[in-house]
N, C-alpha and C positions, 0 to 999 in steps of 0.2 A: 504493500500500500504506500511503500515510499513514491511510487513514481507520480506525477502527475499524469491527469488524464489525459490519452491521448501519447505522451512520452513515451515512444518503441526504442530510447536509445540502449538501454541495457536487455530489450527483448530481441535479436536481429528476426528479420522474419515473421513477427508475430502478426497476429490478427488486428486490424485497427477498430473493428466494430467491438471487439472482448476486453481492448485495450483500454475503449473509451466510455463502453456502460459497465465493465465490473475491473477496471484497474489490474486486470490481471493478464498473464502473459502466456499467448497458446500458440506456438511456435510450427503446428503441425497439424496432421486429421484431427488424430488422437485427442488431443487438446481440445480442438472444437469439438467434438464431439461429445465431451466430456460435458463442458459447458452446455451443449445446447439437451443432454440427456437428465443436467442436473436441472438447466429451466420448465421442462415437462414433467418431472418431478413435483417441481415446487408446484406447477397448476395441481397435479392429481391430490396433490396433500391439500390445497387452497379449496378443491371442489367436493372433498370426500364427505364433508359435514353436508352439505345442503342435502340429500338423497333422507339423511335422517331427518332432518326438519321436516322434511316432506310425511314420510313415515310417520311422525310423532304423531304429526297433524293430522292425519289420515285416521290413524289406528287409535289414540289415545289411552295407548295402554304404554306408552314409555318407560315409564315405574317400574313394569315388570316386564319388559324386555330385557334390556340396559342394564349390568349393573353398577351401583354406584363406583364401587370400587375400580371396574373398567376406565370409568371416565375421572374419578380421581387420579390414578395412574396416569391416562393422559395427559392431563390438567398439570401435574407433577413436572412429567416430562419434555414439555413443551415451555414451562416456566422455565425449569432449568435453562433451555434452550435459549430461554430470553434472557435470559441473563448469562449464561456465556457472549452473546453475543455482545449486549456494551462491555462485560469486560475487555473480549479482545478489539473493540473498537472494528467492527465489522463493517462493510458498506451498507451502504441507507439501504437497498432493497433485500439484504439479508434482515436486518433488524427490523421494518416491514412486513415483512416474511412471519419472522415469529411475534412481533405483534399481533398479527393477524391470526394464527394459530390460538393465541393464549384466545383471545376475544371469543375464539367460534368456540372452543372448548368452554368457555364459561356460558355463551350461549348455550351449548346442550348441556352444560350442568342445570342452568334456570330452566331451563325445559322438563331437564326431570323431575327438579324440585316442584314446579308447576302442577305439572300431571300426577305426583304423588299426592299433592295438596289436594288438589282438585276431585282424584279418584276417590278418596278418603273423606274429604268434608264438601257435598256440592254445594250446601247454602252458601257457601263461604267463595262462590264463582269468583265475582265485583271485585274482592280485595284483593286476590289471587292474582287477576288479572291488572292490579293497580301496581303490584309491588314486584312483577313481573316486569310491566315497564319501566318503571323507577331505578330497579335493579340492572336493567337493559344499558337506558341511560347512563346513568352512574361508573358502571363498568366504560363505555365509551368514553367520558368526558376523562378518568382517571388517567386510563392507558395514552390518551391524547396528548395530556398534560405533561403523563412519563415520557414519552418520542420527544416532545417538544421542547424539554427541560434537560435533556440528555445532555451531559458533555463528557469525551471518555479521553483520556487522552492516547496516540500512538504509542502504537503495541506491536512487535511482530508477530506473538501468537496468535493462536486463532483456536476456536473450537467450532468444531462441528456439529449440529444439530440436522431437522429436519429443512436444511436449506442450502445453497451449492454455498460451499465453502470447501478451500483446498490451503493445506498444512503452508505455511514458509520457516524457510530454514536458512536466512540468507545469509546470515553471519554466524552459525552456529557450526561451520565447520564438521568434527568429528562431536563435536557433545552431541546428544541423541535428544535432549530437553535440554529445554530454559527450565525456569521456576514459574517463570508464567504460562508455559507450556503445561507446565504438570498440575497448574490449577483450569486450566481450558482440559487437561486428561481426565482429571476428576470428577469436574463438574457432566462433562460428556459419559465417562462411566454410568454416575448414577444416574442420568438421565435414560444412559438403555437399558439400564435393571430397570428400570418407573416402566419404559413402554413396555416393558417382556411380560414382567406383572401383572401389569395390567389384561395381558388378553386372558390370563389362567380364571379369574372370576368373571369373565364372560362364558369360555367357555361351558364351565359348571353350571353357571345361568342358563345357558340352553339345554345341557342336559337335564339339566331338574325338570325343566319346565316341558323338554318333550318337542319344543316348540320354537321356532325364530320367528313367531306373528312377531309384527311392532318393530324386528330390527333391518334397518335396508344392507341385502348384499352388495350395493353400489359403495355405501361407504368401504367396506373391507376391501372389493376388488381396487376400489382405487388405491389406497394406501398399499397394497399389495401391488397395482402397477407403479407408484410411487417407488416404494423400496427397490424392486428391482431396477427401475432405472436410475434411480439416486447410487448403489452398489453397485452398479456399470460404470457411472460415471465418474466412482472415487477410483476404478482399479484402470479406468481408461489414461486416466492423468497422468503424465509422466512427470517421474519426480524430479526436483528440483536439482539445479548444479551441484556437482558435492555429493549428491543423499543415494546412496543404493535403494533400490527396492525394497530390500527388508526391512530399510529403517521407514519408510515410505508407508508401509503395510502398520509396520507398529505404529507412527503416528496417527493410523486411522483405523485402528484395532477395535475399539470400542463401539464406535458408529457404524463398520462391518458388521462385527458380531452382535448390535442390537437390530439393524437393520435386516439381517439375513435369519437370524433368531426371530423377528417379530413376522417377517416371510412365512414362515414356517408355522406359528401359531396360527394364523392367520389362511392356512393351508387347514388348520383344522376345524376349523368357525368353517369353512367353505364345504369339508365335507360334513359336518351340523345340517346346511343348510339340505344338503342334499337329502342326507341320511333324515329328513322330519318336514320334507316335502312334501311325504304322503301320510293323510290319516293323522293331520297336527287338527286343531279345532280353528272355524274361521277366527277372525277379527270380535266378532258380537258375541261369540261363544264365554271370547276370554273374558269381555267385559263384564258379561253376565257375570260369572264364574268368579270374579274379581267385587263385585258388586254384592255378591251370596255371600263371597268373605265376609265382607265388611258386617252385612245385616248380622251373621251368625255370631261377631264379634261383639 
């Protein structure tokens, strides 16, 4: 991020459009590639939430699709993200990026809390839906306030979250970390333990319940074409002057192995859907059934 934008003089060769909207230097296919694998990414993560809002609204049984734990994990690991990112002093459409994330994830948190309220006490519709919007607001006016108020100072670390971000190591020679590096390792660590977590009490969610009424496959597939091509596009990159491969691979070990990991759960929630396609109860079944709770209780 030392260069200024536009400045190809320590890039020879490089891309002038990679140069000039993300400061960074792609000398070859490979490179772009990389780049333009990790910006289709970030749309499929940016679009994965709306499929559920849809759903929520449709089915109104969110409460008991969803579990909370799911989207706390999310919620978790998407902050962390957000805050890797002013540490390492990221580009404006990375921090963006995860702004946007934290927001949609807090949006389907109020959505659940909504439809829990709502399922559980209908008198109480009016308020529900007052402190829904309020909350709505509130969260937008804060997160505003944080992008706007930001000042982080230059960093050569970087951490890696759910957004195209690639390691530098320009002065680091043979050390393998800085100190700010191994607080961008950390923070990205326990960020892929949050999203790994998180899928383990959805899945049991749907096994319990027999059923995925209420949850959209659109959000999983996308996050699932998400990951794969975010995982393409760290192992496309080629590594920095200096930096072997291996060390290339360790600085981006964590966000591999969450990314390939959360793959993979996410592989399992897919055959859920399959394996309780047939002979699940509709939409109105559950409400009912949901509703009988409540009276019995």
């Amino acid at each position: 991020r030392g260069l200024p934008p536009g400045n190809l003089s320590d890039c020879p060769n490089g891309s002038r459009w990679v140069m000039d909207v993300f400061n960074e230097c792609a000398q070859d296919g490979r490179d772009i590639a990389s780049v333009v694998l990790g910006l289709v990414s970030i749309f499929c993560f940016a679009a994965a939430s709306f499929p559920q809002f849809y759903q929520a609204c449709k089915t109104g049984i969110m409460d008991r699709a969803l579990s909370i734990y799911f989207l706390l994990g999310w919620l978790g690991g998407d902050l962390l993200n957000l805050i890797g990112s002013f540490l390492a002093d990221q580009l404006p459409l990375q921090v963006y990026t995860a702004v946007y994330y934290v927001l949609a994830d807090l949006v389907m948190l109020s959505l659940y809390c909504y439809y829990k309220v709502k399922n559980r006490s209908g008198g109480f519709a009016a308020p529900v839906n007052a402190a829904f919007v309020f909350l709505s607001l509130g969260t937008v006016s804060t997160v505003s306030i944080l992008g706007g108020g930001a000042a982080v100072e230059q960093d050569p670390a970087t951490f890696k979250g759910r957004s195209l971000l690639s390691a530098r190591v320009d002065e680091l020679g043979s050390k393998p970390f800085s100190r700010s590096e191994i607080v961008g390792f950390t923070i990205g660590s326990i960020s892929s333990v949050l999203y790994l977590c998180s899928r383990v009490p959805q899945i049991y969610t749907n096994y319990k319940r027999k059923s995925t009424i209420g949850v959209s496959y659109s959000l999983f597939a996308l996050v699932m074409l998400g990951n794969s091509l975010y995982g393409l596009s760290v192992l496309l990159k080629n590594p920095e002057p200096g930096q072997s491969e291996g060390d290339y691979v360790l600085h981006h070990l964590p966000w591999l192995v969450g990314s390939l990991g959360v793959l993979s759960l996410d592989v399992v929630i897919s055959f859920q859907f399959l394996a309780y396609r047939r002979g699940r109860p509709s939409t109105r079944q559950e409400r009912d059934a949901l509703l009988g709770e409540q009276g019995d209780s």
